[in-house]
C-alpha positions as CSV (number, residue, x, y, z in Angstrom):
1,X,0.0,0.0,0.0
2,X,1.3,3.2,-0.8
3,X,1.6,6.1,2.0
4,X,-0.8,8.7,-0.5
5,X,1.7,11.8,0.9
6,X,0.8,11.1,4.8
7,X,4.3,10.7,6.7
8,X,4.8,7.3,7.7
9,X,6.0,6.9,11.7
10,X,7.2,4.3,13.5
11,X,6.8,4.3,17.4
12,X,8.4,1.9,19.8
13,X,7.3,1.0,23.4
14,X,4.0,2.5,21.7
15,X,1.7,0.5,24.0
16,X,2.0,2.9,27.3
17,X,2.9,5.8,28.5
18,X,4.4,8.7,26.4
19,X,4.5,6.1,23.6
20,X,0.5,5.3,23.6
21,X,0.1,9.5,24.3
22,X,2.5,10.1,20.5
23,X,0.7,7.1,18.9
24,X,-2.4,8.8,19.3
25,X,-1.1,12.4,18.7
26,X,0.6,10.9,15.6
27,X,-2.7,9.5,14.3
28,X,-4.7,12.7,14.7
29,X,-2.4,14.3,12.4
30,X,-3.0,12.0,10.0
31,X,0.1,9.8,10.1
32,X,0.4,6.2,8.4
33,X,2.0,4.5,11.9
34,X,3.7,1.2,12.9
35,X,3.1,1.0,17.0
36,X,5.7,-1.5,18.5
37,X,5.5,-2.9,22.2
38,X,6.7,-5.8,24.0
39,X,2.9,-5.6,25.5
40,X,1.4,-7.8,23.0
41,X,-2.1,-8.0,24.9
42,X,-2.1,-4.1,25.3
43,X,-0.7,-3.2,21.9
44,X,-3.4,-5.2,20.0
45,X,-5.9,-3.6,22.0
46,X,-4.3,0.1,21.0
47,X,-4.1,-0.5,17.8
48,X,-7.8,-1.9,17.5
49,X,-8.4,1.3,19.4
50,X,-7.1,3.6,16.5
51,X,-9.0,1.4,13.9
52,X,-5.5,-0.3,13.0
53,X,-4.8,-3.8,12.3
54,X,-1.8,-6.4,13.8
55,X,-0.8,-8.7,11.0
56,X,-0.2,-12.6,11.5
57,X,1.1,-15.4,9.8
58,X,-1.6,-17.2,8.2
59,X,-4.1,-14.3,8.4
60,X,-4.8,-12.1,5.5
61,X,-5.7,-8.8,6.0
62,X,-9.2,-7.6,5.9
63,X,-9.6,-5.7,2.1
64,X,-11.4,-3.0,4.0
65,X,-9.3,-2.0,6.3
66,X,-7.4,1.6,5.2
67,X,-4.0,-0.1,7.0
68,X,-3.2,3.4,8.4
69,X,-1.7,1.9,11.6
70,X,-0.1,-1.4,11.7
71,X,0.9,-3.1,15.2
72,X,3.9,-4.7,15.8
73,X,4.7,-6.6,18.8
74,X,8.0,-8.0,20.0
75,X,11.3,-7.4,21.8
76,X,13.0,-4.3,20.8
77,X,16.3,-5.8,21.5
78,X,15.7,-8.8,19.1
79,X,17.8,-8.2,15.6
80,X,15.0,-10.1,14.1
81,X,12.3,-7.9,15.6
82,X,14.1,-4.7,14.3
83,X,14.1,-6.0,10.9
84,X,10.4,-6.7,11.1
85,X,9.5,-3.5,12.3
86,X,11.3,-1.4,9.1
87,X,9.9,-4.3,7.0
88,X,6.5,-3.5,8.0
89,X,6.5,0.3,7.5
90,X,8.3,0.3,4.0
91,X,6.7,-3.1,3.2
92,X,3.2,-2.3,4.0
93,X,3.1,1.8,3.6
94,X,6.4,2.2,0.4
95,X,8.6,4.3,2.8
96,X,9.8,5.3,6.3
97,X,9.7,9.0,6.9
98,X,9.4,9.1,11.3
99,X,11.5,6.6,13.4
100,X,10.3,7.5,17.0
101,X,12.7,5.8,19.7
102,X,10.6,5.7,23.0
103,X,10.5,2.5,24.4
104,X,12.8,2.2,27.8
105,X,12.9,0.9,31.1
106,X,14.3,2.1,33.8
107,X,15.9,1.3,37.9
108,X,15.5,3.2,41.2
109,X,18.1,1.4,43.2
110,X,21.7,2.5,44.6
111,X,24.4,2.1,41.9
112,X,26.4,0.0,45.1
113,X,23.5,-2.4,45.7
114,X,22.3,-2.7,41.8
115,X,23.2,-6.7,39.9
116,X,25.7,-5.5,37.0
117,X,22.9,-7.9,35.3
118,X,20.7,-5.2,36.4
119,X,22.3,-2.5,34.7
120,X,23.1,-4.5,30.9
121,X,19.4,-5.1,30.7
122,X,18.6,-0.6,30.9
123,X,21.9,-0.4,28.4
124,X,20.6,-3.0,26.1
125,X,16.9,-1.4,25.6
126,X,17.6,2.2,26.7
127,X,20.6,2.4,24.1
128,X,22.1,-0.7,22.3
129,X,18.1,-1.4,20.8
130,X,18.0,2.1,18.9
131,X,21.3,2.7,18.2
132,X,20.7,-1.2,16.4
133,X,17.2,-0.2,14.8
134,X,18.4,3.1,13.3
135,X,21.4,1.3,11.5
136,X,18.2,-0.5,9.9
137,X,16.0,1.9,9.2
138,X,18.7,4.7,7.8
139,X,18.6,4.1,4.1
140,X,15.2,4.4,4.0
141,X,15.1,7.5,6.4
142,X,17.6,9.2,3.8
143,X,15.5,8.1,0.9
144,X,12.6,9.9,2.6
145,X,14.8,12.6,3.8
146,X,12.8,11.7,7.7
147,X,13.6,12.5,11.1
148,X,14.5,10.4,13.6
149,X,13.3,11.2,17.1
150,X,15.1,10.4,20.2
151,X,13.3,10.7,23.6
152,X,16.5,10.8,26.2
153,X,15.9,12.1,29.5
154,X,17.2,14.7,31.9
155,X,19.2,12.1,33.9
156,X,21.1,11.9,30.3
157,X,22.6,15.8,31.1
158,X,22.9,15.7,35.1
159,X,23.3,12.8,37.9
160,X,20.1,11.7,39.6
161,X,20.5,9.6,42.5
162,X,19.0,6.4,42.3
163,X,19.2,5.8,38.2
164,X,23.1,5.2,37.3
165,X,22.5,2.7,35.0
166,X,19.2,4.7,33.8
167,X,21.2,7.9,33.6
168,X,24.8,6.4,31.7
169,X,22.1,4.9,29.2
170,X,20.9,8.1,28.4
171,X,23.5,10.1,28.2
172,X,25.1,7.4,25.5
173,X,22.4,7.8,23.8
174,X,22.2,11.4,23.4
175,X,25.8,11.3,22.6
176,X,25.5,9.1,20.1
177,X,22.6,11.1,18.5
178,X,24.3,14.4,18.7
179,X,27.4,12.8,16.7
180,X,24.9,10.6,14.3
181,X,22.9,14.5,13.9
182,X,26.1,15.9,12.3
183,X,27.1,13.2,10.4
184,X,23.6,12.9,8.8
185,X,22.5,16.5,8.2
186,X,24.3,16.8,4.6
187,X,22.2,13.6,3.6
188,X,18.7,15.3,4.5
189,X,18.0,13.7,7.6
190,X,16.7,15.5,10.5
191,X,17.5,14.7,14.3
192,X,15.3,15.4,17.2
193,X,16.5,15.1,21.0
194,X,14.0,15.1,23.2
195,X,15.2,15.3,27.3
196,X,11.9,15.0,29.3
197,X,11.9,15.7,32.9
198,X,9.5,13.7,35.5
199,X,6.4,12.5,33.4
200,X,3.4,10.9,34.8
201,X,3.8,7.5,33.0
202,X,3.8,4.0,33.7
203,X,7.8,3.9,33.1
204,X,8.3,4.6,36.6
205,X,5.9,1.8,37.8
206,X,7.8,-0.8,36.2
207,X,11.1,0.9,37.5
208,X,13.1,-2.4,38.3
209,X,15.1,-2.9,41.8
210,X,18.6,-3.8,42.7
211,X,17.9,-7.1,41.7
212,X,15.9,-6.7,38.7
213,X,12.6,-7.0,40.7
214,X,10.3,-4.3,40.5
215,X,11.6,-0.9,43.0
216,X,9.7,-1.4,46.2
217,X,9.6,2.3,47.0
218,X,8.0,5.5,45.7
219,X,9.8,7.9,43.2
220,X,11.4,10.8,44.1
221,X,10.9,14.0,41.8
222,X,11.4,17.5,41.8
223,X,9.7,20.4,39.6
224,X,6.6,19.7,37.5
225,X,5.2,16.5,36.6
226,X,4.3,16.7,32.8
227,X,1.2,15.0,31.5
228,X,2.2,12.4,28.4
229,X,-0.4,14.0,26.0
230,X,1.8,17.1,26.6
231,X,4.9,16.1,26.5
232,X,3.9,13.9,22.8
233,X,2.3,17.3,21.9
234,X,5.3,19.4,22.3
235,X,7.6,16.3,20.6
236,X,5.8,16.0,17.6
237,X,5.6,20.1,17.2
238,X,8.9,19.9,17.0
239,X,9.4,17.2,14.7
240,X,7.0,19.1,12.1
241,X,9.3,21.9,12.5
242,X,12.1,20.1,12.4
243,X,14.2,21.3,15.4
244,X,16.9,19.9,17.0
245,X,15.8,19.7,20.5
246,X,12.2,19.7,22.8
247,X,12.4,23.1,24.9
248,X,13.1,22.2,28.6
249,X,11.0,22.9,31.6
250,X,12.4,25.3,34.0
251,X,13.7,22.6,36.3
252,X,16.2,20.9,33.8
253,X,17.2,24.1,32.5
254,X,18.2,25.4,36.1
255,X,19.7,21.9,37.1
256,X,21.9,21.4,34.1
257,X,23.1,25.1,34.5
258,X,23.7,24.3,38.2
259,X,25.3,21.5,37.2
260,X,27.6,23.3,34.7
261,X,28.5,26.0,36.6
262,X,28.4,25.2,40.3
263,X,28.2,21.6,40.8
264,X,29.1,20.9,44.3
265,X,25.7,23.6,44.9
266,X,23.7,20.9,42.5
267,X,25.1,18.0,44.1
268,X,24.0,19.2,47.9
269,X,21.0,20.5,46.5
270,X,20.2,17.2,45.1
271,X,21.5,14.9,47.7
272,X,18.9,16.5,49.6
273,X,16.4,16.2,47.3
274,X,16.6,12.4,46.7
275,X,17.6,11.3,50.2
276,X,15.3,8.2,50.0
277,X,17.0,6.9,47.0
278,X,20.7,7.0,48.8
């Protein structure tokens, strides 16, 4: 089927969260999307949601349905998976034009108590899965001269207590897209770094413990707690636009400029903040 001029997106971790808020955002501007989850039972039931359809083998797909959203579901970190998500997209809608990289767990646990085992698992879905599925989906992002967009965090810029593994994760990821930005630009391709603060999302739910449990105790958070439709809003403005970065809350902006200029101010200040996490 071809994509009839309407940008073609593909989400991951699309099932909750921020990534269920731009999956919805996405389709009320008129997007073609592929959602992708881990969450088979819940992505199904999105997708379903949004009129879309979730291809299987041995099931043909119903002649009347438009096929403007196609679900996905599998293990982000699976090579195989990867594949099938870019397959889908340029296989089922002729091109890729949006490559959204959302999906990401996180810990709330003491870097000194936290398995190493603990740790791999946030590097391997937080950073080693997109920096895997854009070497995929580039040629056909440059083809369509697209945008990939990259939602890091705060923790990426500053230390949080509590999120080491969370936090390196992040900031190799944004590293890696700041370098891949400037390496892509003269081949049309357009970079967006998102670095939410606190959002009120089931990511933190699922936080897992030192031992790869899920966290036993609350989060800890400081300045505003941002809604998911908001945050998706003010992501996918700025992909239309084509900027390089979200704009920050107040908070980050203040904490990384702390953090800059008078770090052993950010570090009491935050020690404080996030006692129950030391």
């Amino acid at each position: 089927m071809a994509a009839a001029g309407r940008r073609v997106t593909l989400i991951t971790g699309a099932a909750h969260g921020l990534g269920w808020a731009l999956a919805q955002e996405a389709a009320r501007r008129g997007n073609h999307l592929v959602l992708a989850d881990r969450d088979a039972e819940t992505l199904e039931a999105r997708v379903t949601a949004l009129g879309g359809f979730v291809p299987r083998p041995g099931i043909e797909i119903p002649p009347e349905m438009p096929l403007h959203i196609l679900g996905v579901p599998g293990d982000i970190t699976d090579p195989a998976h990867q594949q099938a998500l870019v397959g889908c997209a340029v296989g089922g809608f002729g091109r890729l034009d949006r490559l959204i990289h959302n999906a990401g767990i996180t810990h709330r646990s003491p870097a000194r108590l936290t398995r190493p085992e603990v740790i791999r698992q946030v590097m391997e879905v937080d950073y080693h899965a997109p920096v895997a599925l854009t070497h995929v989906a580039l040629p056909f992002l440059r083809t369509a001269g697209g945008s990939l967009g990259v939602v890091s965090s705060m923790a990426g810029w500053m230390p949080l207590p509590g999120r080491a593994g969370y936090g390196a994760a992040k900031a190799a990821l944004t590293q890696y897209f700041e370098v891949l930005r400037l390496e892509v630009a003269r081949d049309g391709v357009h970079v967006l770094l998102a670095h939410p603060s606190f959002l009120a999302t089931t990511i933190e739910r699922h936080a897992l413990g030192a031992d790869g449990t899920p966290a036993r105790h609350p989060r800890s958070t400081t300045g505003r707690i941002r809604s998911a439709d908001d945050e998706a809003r003010r992501i996918l403005d700025a992909l239309d636009a084509r900027r390089p970065t979200v704009r920050s809350d107040l908070w980050p902006s203040v904490g990384a400029l702390l953090w800059r200029l008078w770090p052993g101010l950010y570090r009491r200040l935050i020690a404080r903040r996030f006692a129950d996490e030391l």
